[in-house]
C-alpha positions in Angstrom: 17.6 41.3 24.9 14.5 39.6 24.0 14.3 37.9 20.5 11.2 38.7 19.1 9.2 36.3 16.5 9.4 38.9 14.1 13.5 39.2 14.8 13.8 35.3 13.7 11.5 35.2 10.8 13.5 37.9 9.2 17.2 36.2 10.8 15.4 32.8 9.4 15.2 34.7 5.3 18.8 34.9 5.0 20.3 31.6 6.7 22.5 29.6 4.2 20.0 26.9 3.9 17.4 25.3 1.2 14.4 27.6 0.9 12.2 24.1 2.1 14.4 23.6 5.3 14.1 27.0 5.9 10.0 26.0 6.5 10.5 22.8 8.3 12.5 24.9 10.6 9.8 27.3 10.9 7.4 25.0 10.8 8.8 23.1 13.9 9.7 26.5 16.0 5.6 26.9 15.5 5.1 22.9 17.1 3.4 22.2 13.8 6.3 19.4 12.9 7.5 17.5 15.8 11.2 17.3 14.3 12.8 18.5 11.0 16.0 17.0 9.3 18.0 19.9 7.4 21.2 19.3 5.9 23.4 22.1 7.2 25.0 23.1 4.0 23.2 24.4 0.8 22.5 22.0 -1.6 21.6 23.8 -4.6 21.7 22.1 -7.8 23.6 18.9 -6.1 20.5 16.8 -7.0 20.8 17.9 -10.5 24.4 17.2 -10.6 23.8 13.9 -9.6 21.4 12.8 -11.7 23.8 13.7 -14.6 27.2 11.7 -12.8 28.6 14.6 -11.6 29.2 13.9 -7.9 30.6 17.6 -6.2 32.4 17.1 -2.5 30.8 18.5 0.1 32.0 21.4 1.9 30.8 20.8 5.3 31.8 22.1 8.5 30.1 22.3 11.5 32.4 24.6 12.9 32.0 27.3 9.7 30.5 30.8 10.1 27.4 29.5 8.2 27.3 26.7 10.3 27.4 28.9 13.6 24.7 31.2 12.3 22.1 27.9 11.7 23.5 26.4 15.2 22.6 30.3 17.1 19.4 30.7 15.0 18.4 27.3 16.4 19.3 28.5 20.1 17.0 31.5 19.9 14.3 29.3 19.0 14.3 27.5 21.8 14.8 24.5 19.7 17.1 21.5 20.3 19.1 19.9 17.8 21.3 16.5 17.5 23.7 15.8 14.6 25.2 12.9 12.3 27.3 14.8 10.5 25.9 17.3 8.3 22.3 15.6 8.6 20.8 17.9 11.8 17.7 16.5 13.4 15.9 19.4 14.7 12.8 19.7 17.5 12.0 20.7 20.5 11.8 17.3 22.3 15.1 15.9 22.9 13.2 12.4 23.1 11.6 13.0 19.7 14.9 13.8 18.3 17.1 11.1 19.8 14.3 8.9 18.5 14.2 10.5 14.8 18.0 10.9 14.5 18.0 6.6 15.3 15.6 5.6 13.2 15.7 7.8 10.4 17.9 5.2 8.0 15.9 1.8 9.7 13.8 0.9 6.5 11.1 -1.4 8.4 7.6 -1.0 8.1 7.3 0.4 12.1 10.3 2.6 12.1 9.5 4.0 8.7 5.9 4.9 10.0 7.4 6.4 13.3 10.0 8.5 11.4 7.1 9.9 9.2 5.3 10.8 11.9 7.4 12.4 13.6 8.4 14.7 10.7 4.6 15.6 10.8 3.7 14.0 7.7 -0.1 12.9 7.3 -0.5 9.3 9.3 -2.0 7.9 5.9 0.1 8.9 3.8 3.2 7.8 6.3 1.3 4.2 6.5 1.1 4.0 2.3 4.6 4.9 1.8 5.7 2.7 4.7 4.0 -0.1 3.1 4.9 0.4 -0.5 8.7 0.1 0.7 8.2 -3.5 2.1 5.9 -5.0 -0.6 6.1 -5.9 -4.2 5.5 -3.8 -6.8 1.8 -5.5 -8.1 0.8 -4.7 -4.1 1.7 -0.9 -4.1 -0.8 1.6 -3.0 -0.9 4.3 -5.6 0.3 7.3 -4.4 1.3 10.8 -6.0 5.1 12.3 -5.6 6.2 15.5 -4.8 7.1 16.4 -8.3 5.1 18.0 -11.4 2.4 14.8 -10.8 0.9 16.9 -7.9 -0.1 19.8 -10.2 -1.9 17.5 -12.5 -4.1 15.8 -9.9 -7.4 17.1 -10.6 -8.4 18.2 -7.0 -4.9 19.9 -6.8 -4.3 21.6 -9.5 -5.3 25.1 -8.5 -4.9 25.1 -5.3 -2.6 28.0 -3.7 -0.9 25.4 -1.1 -0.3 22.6 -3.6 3.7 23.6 -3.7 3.3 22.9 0.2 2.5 18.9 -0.4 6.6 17.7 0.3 5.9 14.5 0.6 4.2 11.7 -0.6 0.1 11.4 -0.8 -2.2 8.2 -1.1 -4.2 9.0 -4.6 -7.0 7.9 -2.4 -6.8 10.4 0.4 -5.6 13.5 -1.6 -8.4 15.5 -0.6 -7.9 15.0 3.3 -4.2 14.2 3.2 -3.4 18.0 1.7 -4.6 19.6 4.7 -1.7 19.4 6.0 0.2 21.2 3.3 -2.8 23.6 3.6 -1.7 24.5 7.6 1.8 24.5 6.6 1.1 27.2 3.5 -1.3 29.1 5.9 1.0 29.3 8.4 4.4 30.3 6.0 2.3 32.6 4.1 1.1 34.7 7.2 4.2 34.5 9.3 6.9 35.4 6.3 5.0 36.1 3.7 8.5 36.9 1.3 9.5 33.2 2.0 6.3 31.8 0.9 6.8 34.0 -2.0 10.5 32.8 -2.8 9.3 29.1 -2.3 6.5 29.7 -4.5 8.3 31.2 -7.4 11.2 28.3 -6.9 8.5 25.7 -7.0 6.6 27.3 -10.3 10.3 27.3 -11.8 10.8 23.9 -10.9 7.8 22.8 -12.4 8.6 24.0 -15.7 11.6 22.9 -16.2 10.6 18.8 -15.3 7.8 19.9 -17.5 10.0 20.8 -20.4 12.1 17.7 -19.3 9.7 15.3 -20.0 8.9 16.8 -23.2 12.0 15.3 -24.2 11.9 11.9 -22.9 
């Protein structure tokens, strides 16, 4: 039987994964990212956990029902996939991914701007961050992070793919550098419109709550 697009956009709503993995994944199926990393287990509020010394153990298994229904979603796509434990390097170029999955924890100034790129990432914004991890502080390019700062830059701060910047921009290349969150909204938004929606609402709830946690600090 032929899978249809439509068949794994729906398929792709209900996978037991983040609601941002689920639109690298789609994202790369589409050719727009050359590879995605996805962690094949559901973080949920891990990261919030953590940041309060609560450490949970991960219930990973790469032979678990959930873990069978990411691998065959994957198949259908025709996309490729390469593992180091429950970090999956996804693509569809097994060059690309071999490459990615090598380089991804290599901290130097080349590998880091090759790993950017190859998650599709905008090449100044990968060079900025790839610099500002080998130099001192005093020599850091300013650059704006993928939290509640994006929403207060001025030329972002109404615009509908803003939530779509996940990674980090170059204050001086905002403008040009959020295309490419612009392509990757355009393209969520018109091929599974209720996932852009569910990201959307996450990221306005996520917004307000670091807003009401800086409040406090």
């Amino acid at each position: 039987m032929e899978i249809t697009m439509k068949d794994l956009a729906g398929r792709l709503l209900y996978l037991p994964l983040d609601l941002d993995e689920k639109i690298f994944l789609w994202l790369t199926f589409k050719g727009i990212k050359p590879v995605s990393e996805i962690t094949a287990e559901r973080r949920g509020n891990f990261f919030s956990l953590a940041k309060r010394g609560i450490h949970r153990k991960s219930k990973y298994d790469y032979n678990s029902a959930n873990s069978r229904r990411i691998r065959g979603w994957i198949k259908d796509a025709g996309l490729v996939m390469m593992t180091n434990g429950s970090e999956w390097h996804v693509g569809k170029e097994k060059n690309k991914i071999s490459e990615s999955l090598k380089i991804i924890r290599k901290f130097d100034y080349d590998n880091e701007i090759k790993s950017g790129l190859l998650f599709g990432f905008p090449k100044k914004s990968v060079e900025a961050y790839s610099h500002n991890r080998i130099v001192k502080e005093n020599d850091q390019i300013p650059m704006m992070g993928i939290g509640v700062e994006k929403y207060e830059n001025k030329f972002l701060k109404d615009k509908y793919y803003t939530p779509y910047i996940l990674y980090n921009v170059p204050l001086r290349n905002v403008e040009e550098d959020s295309l490419t969150a612009k392509k990757w909204a355009d393209t969520i938004r018109k091929d599974i419109p209720k996932l852009a929606k569910w990201f959307e609402k996450k990221e306005v709830n996520r917004r307000k709550k670091e807003e009401r946690a800086q409040k406090f600090l």
